[in-house]
C-alpha positions in Angstrom: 25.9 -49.4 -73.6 23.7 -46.2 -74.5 22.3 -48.4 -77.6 21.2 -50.8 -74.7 20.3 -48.2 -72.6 18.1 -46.8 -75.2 16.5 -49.9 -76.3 14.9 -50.3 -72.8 13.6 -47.4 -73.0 12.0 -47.9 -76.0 10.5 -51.5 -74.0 6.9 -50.8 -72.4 5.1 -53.0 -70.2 2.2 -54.6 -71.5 -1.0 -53.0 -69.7 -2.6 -54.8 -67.3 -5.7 -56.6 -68.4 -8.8 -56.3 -66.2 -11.5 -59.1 -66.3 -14.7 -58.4 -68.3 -18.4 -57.5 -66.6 -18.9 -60.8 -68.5 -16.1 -62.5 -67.2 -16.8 -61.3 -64.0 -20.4 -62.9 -63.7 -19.1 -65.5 -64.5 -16.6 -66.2 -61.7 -13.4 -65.5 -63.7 -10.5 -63.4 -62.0 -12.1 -64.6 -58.4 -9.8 -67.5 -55.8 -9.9 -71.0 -57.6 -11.5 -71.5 -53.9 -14.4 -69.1 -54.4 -17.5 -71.6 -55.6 -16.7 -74.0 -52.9 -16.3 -71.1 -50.5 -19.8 -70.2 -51.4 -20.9 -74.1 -51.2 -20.1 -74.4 -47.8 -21.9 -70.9 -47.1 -25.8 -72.2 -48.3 -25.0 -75.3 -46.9 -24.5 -74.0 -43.4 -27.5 -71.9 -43.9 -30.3 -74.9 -42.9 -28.1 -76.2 -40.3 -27.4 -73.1 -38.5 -31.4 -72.5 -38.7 -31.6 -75.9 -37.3 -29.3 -75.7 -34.6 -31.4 -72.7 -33.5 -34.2 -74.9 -33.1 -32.6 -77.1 -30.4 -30.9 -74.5 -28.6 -35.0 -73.7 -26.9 -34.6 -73.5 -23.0 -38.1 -72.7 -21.4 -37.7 -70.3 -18.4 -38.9 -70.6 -15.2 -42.0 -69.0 -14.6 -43.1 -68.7 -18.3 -47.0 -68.7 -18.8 -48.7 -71.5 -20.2 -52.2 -72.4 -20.6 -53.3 -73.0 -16.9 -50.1 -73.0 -14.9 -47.0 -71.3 -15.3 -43.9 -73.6 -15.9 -41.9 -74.3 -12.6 -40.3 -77.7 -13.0 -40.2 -80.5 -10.4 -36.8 -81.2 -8.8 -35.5 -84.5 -9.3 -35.2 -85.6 -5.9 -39.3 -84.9 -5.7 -40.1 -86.8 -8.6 -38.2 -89.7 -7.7 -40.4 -89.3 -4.4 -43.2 -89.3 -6.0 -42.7 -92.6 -8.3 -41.9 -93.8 -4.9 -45.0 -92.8 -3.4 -47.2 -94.6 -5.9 -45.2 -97.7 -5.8 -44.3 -97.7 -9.7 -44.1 -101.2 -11.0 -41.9 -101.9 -14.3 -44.3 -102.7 -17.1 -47.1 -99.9 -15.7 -48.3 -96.9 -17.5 -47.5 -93.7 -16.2 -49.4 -90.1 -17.7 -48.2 -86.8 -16.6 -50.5 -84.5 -17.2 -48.5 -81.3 -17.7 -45.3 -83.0 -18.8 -42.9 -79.7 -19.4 -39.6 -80.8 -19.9 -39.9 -84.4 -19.6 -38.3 -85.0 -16.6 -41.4 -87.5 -14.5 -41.8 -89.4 -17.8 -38.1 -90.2 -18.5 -37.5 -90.5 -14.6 -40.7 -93.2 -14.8 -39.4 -95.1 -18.4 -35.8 -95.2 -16.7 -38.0 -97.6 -14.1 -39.0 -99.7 -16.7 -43.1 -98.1 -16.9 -44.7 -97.0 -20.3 -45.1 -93.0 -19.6 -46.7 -90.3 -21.9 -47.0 -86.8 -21.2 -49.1 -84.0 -22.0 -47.9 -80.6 -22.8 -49.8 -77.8 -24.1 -46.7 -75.8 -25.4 -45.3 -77.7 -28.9 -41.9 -76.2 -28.2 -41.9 -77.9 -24.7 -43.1 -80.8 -26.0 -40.3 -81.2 -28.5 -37.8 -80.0 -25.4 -38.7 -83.3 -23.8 -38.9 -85.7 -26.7 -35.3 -84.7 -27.6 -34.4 -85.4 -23.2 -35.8 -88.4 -23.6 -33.9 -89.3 -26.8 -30.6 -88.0 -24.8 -31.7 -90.3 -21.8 -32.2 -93.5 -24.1 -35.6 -94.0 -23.4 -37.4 -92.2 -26.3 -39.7 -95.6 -27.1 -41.4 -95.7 -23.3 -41.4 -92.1 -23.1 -43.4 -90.7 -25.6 -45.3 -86.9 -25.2 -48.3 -85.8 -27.0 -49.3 -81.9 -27.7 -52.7 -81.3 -26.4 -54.9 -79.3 -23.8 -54.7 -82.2 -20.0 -58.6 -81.5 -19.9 -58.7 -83.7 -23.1 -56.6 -86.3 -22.9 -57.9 -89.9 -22.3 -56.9 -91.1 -18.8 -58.4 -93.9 -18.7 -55.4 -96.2 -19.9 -53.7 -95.2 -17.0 -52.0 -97.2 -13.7 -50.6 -94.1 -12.7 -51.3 -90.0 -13.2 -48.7 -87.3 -11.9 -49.0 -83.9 -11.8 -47.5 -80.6 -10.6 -50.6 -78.2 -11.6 -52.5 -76.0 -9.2 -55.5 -76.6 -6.6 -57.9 -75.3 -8.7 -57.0 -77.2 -11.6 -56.4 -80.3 -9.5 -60.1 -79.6 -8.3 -61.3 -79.4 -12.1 -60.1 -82.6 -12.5 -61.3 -84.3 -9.7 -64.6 -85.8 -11.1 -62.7 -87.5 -14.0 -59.8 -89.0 -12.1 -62.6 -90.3 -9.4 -64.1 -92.2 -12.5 -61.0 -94.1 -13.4 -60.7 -97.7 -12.8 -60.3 -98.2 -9.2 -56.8 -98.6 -8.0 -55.5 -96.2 -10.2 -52.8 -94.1 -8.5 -52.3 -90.1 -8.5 -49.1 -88.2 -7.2 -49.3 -84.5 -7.4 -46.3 -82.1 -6.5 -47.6 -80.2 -3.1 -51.0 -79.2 -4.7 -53.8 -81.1 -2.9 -57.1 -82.1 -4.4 -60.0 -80.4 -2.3 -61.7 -82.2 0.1 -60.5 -85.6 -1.2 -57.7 -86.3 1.5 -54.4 -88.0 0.3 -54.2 -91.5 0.8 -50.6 -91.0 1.8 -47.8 -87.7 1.5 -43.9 -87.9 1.6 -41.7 -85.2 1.4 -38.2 -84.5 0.3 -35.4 -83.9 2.9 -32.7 -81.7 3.8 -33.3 -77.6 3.3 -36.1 -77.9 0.5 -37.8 -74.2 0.8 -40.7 -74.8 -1.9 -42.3 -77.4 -3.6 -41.3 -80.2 -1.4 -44.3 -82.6 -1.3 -45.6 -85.5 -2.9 -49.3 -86.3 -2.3 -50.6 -89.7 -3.4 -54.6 -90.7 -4.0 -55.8 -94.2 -4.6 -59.1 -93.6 -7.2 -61.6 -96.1 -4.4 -64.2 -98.4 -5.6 -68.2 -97.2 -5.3 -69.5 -99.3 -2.7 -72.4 -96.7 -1.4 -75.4 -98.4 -0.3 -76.9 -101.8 0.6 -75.1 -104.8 1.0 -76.1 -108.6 2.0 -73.4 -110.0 4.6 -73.6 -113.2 5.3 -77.2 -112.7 5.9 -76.9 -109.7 7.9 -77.6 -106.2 6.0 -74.5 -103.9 5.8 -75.4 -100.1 5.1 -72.2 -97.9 3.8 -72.2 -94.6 2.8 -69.2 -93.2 1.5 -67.2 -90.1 1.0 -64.3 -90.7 -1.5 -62.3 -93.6 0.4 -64.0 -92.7 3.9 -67.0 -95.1 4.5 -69.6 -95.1 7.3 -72.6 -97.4 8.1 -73.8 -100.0 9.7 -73.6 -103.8 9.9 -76.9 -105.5 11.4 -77.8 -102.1 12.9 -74.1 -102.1 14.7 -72.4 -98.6 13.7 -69.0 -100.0 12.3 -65.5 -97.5 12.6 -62.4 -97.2 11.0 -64.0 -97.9 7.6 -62.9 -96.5 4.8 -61.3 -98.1 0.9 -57.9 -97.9 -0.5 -58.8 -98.8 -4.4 -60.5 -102.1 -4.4 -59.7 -102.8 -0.7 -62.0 -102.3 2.0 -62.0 -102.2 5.7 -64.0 -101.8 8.7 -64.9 -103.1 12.2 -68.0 -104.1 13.9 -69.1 -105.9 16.6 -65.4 -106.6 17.4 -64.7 -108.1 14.4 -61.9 -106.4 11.9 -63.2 -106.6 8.6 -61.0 -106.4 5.4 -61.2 -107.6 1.8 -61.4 -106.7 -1.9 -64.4 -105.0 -3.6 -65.0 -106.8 -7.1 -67.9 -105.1 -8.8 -71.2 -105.8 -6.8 -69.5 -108.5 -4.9 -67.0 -107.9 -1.7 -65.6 -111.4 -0.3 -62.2 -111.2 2.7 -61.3 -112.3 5.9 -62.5 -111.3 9.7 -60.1 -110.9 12.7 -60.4 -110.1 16.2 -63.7 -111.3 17.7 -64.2 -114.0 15.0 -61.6 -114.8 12.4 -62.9 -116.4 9.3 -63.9 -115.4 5.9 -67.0 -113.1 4.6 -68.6 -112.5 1.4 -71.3 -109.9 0.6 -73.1 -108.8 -2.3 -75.0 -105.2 -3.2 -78.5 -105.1 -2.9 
């Protein structure tokens, strides 16, 4: 027993052996686990930044280039595409576009909308809505300055700007094809009167308006009327004149349509270049036809 006794006492434990700098470096003495640990780790990095990207909320209020950012509520731009009479297959521009919500509300009808937005970040906002929405190939938004952007393709502009900026724009929008339709969010357009306004309903406190122009044709000056000379002149879609010396009233266009009376006679019909042709009621119904000059 004390032979035994003195035997494990003689017995030492081996000394416990520490890794290497060398070893260390290179991973040894660290979790099996470790590299994939720190695989997982890089390969979050990108995605994390990228999740950041998406997670960008505009705020109400924010400045941008000529407005500040309030959006539209829903129910108003459904309004609004009511107003102008939005037909599937139409192209729609809303100049100002913010988060997307008019051009996705309009390709959800069926139109081709675009819209312009100053702010990058905002534009991207909206491309991903529309993605969301399912209607990211008829609702496509461009980055660029509204002042700029070609109009011209357009069946139908909206807009939630301001009345000195709807004002700045006048002259450019009066030069687009006649018939042309533009809806703007409360803000009205100088001394060009709206062809029509609708609001929303219920307890709406601010920003409850849609405001709709027609763009009118130019008929200003001297016509030939069956004969008989008609003289208009003409304030965006209000007309005055005369027909054979005969004041005529209640004259005024809506696009390429045109009515008056005179003498009696209702006048209406559609203006095609330097040509007007329609029908007469009242006094004498028939047709007329009249060309400029």
């Amino acid at each position: 027993m004390l032979a035994s006794l003195r035997r494990l006492s003689q017995h030492r434990p081996h000394p416990v052996r520490r890794p290497s700098k060398r070893a260390r470096l290179h991973g040894k003495g660290r979790p099996a686990a470790w590299p994939a640990m720190l695989l997982a780790a890089v390969l979050a990095m990108p995605a994390a930044a990228g999740a950041q990207e998406t997670t960008y909320q505009p705020e109400v209020g924010q400045a941008g280039k000529d407005v500040v950012w309030v959006p539209t509520s829903q129910e108003l731009v459904e309004k609004m595409l009511d107003l102008a009479q939005v037909r599937a297959g139409e192209r729609l521009m809303d100049l100002g576009s913010g988060d997307g919500r008019t051009v996705i509300a309009a390709a959800r009808r069926g139109l081709v909308a675009q819209g312009v937005e100053y702010n990058p970040e905002m534009a991207e906002l909206a491309r991903r809505n529309a993605a969301k929405a399912g209607v990211a190939e008829r609702a496509t938004f461009i980055t660029g300055d509204l002042f700029e952007a070609d109009l011209s393709q357009a069946d139908v502009i909206t807009m939630f700007l301001l009345p000195s900026i709807n004002e700045k724009l006048r002259p450019r929008l009066l030069e687009l094809e006649p018939g042309t339709r533009v809806v703007s969010n409360t803000f009205r357009m100088g001394d060009w009167q709206p062809d029509a306004t609708d609001s929303v309903d219920g307890d709406c406190q601010n920003w409850c308006m849609a405001l709709l122009w027609i763009v009118p044709a130019k008929v200003e000056g001297t016509w030939r009327l069956d004969g008989q000379e008609l003289k208009l002149a003409q304030r965006y879609q209000m007309l005055e004149g005369t027909l054979a010396g005969t004041p005529i009233s209640d004259a005024r266009l809506r696009g390429n349509e045109i009515t008056f009376t005179a003498g009696g006679v209702r006048y209406a019909g559609t203006v095609q270049g330097r040509t007007m042709q329609g029908t007469t009621t009242g006094a004498r119904n028939g047709t007329w036809s009249a060309r400029r000059g």
